[in-house]
N, C-alpha and C positions, 0 to 999 in steps of 0.2 A: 504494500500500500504506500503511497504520497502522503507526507506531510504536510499538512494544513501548515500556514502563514499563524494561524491564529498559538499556535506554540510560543512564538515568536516570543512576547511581552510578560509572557509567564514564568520560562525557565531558566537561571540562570545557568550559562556553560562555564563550567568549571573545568581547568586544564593543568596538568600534571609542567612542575616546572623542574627539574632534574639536577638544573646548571643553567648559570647567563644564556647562554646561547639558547637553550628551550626555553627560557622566560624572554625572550624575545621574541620568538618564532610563536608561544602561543598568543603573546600580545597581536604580536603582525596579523595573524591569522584570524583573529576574530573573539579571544576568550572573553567572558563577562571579568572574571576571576582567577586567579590561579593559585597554588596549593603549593607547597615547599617547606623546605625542613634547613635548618641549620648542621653542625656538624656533630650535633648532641640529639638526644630525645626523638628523633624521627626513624620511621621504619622502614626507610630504605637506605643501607648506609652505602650500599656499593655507588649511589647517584655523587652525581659533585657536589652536590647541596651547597650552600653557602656559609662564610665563616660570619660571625657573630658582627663584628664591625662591618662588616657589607648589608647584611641588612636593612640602614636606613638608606642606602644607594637605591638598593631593590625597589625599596617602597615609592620612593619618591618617584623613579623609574616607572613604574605600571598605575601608579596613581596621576602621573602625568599625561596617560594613556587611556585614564577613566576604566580601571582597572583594579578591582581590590586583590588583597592579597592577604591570603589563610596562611598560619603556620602549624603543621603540624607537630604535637607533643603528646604521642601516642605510645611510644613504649612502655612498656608493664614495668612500672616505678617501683625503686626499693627507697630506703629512709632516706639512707643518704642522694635519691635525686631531689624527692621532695626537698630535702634541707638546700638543697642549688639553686629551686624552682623559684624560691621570692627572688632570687636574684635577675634569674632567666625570663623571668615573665615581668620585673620591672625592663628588662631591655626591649623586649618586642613592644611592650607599649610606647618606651621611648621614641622607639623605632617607628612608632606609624601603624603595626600593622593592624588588619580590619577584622583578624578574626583567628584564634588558635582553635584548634582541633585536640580534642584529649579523652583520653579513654579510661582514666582512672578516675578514680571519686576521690581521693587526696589530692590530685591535679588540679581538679576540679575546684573544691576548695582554694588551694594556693592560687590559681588564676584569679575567681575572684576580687579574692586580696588584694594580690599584686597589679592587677592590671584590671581597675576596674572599669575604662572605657574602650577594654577589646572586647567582641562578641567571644562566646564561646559555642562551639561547636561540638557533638557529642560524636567521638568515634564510631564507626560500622563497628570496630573491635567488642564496642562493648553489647553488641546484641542486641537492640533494643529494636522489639519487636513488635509490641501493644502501646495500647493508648495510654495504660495506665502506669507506666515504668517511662515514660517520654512526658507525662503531666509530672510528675515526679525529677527526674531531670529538669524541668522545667522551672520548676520549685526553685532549685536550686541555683538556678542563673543559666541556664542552657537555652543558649538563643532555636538553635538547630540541633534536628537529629540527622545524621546520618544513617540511613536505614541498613539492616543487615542485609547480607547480600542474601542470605536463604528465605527473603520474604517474598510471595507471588506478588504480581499486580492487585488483584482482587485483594485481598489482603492488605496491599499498602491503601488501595481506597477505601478501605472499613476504617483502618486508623486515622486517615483525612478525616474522614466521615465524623470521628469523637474526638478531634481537636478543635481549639480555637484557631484560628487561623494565623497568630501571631507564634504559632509554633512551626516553624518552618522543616519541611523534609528535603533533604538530600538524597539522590541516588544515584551509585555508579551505573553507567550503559554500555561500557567498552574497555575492554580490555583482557587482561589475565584472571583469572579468581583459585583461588585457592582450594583443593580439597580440604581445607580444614573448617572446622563449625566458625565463622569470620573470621577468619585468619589465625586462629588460636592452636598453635603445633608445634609439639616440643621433637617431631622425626627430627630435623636440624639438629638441634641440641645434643641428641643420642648420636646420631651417627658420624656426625660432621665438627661438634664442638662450637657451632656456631648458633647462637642465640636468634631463632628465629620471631620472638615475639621483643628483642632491642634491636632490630635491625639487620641482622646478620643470615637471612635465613640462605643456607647453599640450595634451596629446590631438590631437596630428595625424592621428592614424589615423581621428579622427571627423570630419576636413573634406571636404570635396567637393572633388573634384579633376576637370580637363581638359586634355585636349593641347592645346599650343602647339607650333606648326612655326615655327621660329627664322625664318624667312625675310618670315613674315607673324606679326607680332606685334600683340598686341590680337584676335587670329582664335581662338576657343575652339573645339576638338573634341570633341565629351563623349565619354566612357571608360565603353563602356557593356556589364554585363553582359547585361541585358535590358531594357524599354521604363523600368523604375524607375530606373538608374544603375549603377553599378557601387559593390560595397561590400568588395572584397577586404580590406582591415584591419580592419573593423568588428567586434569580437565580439558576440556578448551575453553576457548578465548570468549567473552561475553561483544555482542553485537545488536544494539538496542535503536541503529539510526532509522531502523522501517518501523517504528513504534513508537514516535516521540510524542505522538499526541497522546496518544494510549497512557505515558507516563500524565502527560501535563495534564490530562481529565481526569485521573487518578489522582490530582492535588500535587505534585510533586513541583517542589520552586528553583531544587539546582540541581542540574546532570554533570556526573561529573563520570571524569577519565582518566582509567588508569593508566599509569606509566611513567612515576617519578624515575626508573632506572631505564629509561628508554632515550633514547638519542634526537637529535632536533627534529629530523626528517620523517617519525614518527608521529613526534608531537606538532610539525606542522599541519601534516596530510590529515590527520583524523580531526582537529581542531577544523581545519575547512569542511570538511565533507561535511561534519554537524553543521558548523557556521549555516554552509548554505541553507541545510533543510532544516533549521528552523526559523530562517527568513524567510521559506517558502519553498525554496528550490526541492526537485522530486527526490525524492528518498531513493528510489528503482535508479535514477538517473547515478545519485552519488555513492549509490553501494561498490561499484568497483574500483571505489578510487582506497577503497578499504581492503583491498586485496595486495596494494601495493607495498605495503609495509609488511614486515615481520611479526607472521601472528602464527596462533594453532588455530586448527578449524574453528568455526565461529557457531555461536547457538546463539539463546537467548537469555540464557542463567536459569533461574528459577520461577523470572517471571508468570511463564504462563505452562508451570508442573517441572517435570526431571527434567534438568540440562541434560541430561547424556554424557558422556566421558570422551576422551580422544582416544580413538581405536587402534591410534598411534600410524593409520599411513602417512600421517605428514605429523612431525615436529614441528619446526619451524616452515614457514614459505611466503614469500613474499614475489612478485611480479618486476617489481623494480628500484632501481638501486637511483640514490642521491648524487650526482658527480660536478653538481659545483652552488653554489650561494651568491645570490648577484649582490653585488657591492654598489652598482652602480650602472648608469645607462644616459648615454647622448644622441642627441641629434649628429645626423651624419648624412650628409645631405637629404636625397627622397629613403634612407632605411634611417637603424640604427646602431650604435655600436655600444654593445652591453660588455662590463667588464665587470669578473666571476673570478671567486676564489676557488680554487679546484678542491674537490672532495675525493674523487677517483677518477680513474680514467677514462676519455672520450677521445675520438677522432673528427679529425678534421673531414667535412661530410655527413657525418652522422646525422640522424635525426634526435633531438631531445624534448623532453615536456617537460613544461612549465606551468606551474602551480601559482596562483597569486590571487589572494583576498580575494578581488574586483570583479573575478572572473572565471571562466570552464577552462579547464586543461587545457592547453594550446600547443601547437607543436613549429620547433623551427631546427633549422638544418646549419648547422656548424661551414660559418663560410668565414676566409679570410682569419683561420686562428692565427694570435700574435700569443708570445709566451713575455711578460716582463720582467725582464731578466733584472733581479737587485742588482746594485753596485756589488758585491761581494763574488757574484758567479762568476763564473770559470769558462769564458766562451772560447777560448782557443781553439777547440776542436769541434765546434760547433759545424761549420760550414766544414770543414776537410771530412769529417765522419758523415755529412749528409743529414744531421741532426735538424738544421734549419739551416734558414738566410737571416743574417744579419741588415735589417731594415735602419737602426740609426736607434739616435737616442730617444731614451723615454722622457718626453718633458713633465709627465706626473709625476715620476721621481730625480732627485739628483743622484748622477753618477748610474743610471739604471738605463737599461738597452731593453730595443722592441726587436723579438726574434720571430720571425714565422716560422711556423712547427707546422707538422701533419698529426699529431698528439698531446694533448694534455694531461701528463703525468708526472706533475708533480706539485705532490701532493702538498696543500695550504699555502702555493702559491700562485700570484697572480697572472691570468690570462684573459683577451677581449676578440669579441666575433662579431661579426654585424648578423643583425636579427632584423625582421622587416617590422617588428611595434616598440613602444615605448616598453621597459619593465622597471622595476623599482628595487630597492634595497632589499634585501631579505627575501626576495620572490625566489623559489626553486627549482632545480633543472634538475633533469633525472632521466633516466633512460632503461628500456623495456631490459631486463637481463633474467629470463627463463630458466627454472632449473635449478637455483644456486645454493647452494648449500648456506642458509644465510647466518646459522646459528643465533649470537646476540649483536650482529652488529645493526646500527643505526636504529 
């Protein structure tokens, strides 16, 4: 089904920010909101998160952008965090920010205290699942619930149904989920030593496992559902963009998405593909722009009965890969001449797509690449090896040379092509690459 327009004014899009670079990328792209952690107290440590002194940068940054900005402080607290937390939560107030996220009830309390003009936000962690545990919460200073991810649609509109409406819900639509009851899983802990409810968790539930008979050791028995393996902890990915209205007549005020450990190119592409359809644009139309990214199979969660499991033919898989981030873009006579930081590699010829707020995926063809060589490179062998032609200097930079190349490979630095439309800072280029074993990157 198409998303009605009427979504639009109701839900706020909340967007996973990882590191600067995804807190730009979700601002470029359209978020209401976005959601982020310091290098303490948040449950995704492997993200870049941000250090404490950057924080009022951030704010000022996404607030400048008419953009609020959550921080989460969700990890399962021992004394000694609370005894940290008046300190840590007089910072985020200092800092600006518009709203922390916590999943403990001594958090809870000390936010309060400490920061008594941030919103608080009530973790998914803490399962809150009725009306009368979320009035309760409420009591206590809790602006929002973040809903459990194990709750149906039908279900979240009962709870609408016995709140007052200054009690605001949250729900994830996208992303990873967790086989554990909200995220609540000590597998990590046991097997890996890593604290999966402070941040740390290694994903055990995505390893391959086999019986071992104590008696013959080194003898593996695979644990087989059928000729593929066995995938009993596996999920898939949650995919909630053919269903936003369904959420927003449900009562629901902010969709949010997962992926504080995910890379810019992810958090751009799913940030637009919502962006559009809940300004109106077709759900059907934006669904394969969600294929592009690195995901597992996609369901719907629990919304509407059993997700279903990932039966493990595909781990990861994505359509297409990110291979530069425009910086910038000129007139150049009747085209244009876009200048891109490279991400991976492209040819000169190629065809690329282009992703940008404003507009539907576009496609243009790699003409006239120039490589710009810093003052520091080493072009001696440039022209003798056949590498390139040396065209003259770069007058964007000092002491920096324009080399025309038949390749762009190298990596995080800069290169320009004429494109036939205007594009803007942060709009993305990417290319179709089939097949690829994508694992975790981008």
């Amino acid at each position: 089904m198409s998303t009605a327009s009427s979504s639009r004014n109701t839900m706020e899009l909340l967007a996973p920010a990882g590191g600067w670079e995804q807190l730009e990328y979700a601002i470029h792209f359209g978020a209401d909101a976005v959601y982020l952690a310091s290098t303490r107290y948040g449950m995704r440590r492997r993200a870049d998160n941000f250090s404490e002194e950057d924080l009022p940068r951030v704010v000022e940054y996404a607030h400048g952008h008419g953009v609020d900005v959550h921080v989460t402080v969700n990890t399962m607290m021992t004394d000694e965090d609370i005894d940290d937390l008046h300190r840590y939560f007089s910072v985020l107030e200092a800092a600006g920010v518009d709203a922390v996220i916590v999943g403990d009830m001594g958090a809870l309390s000390v936010a309060r205290e400490a920061a008594p003009s941030v919103a608080i936000h009530l973790s998914t962690q803490a399962s809150c699942m009725n009306a009368a545990s979320a009035k309760l919460y409420a009591s206590l200073g809790v602006k929002r619930i973040v809903l459990a991810r194990e709750m149906s649609l039908a279900a979240i509109a009962e709870m609408r149904r016995r709140l007052p409406e200054e009690i605001e819900l949250e729900a994830f639509v996208h992303g990873a989920m967790c086989m554990a009851y909200s995220g609540r899983c000590l597998i990590s802990d046991h097997l890996a030593g890593r604290g999966a409810n402070v941040g740390h968790c290694a994903q055990p539930c995505r390893w391959k496992y086999a019986l071992v008979e104590e008696t013959r050791p080194g003898q593996y028995f695979p644990i087989e559902q059928d000729e593929r393996g066995s995938f009993i902890m596996s999920s898939n990915d949650m995919n909630m963009l053919s269903h936003l209205q369904e959420l927003a007549d449900a009562g629901v005020n902010s969709i949010k998405i997962e992926g504080r450990a995910k890379g810019a190119y992810y958090v751009a592409s799913v940030v637009n593909a919502y962006r559009h359809v809940l300004d109106g644009g077709s759900a059907d139309a934006w669904q394969a722009e969600l294929e592009t990214t690195s995901h597992r199979p996609y369901c719907t969660g629990f919304y509407f009965g059993d997700p279903g499991q990932n039966q493990g033919t595909v781990e990861y898989a994505r359509s297409h890969q990110m291979v530069a981030r425009v910086l910038g873009c000129e007139a150049d006579g009747a085209s244009f001449r876009v200048d891109v930081l490279c991400r991976n590699r492209f040819f000169e010829g190629e065809e690329l797509e282009v992703i940008s707020p404003d507009a539907a995926v576009r496609t243009v063809q790699v003409e006239s690449l120039v490589w710009h060589a810093g003052p520091d490179a080493d072009l001696k062998d440039i022209e003798r090896d056949g590498l390139g032609r040396i065209v003259g200097p770069d007058p964007s930079c000092e002491g920096g040379m324009l080399v025309a190349v038949e390749v762009a490979n190298r990596t995080m630095e800069r290169y320009s092509f004429a494109v036939p439309f205007e594009l803007h800072e942060r709009d993305i280029m990417r290319i179709r690459r089939d097949g690829q074993d994508v694992g975790r990157v981008l």
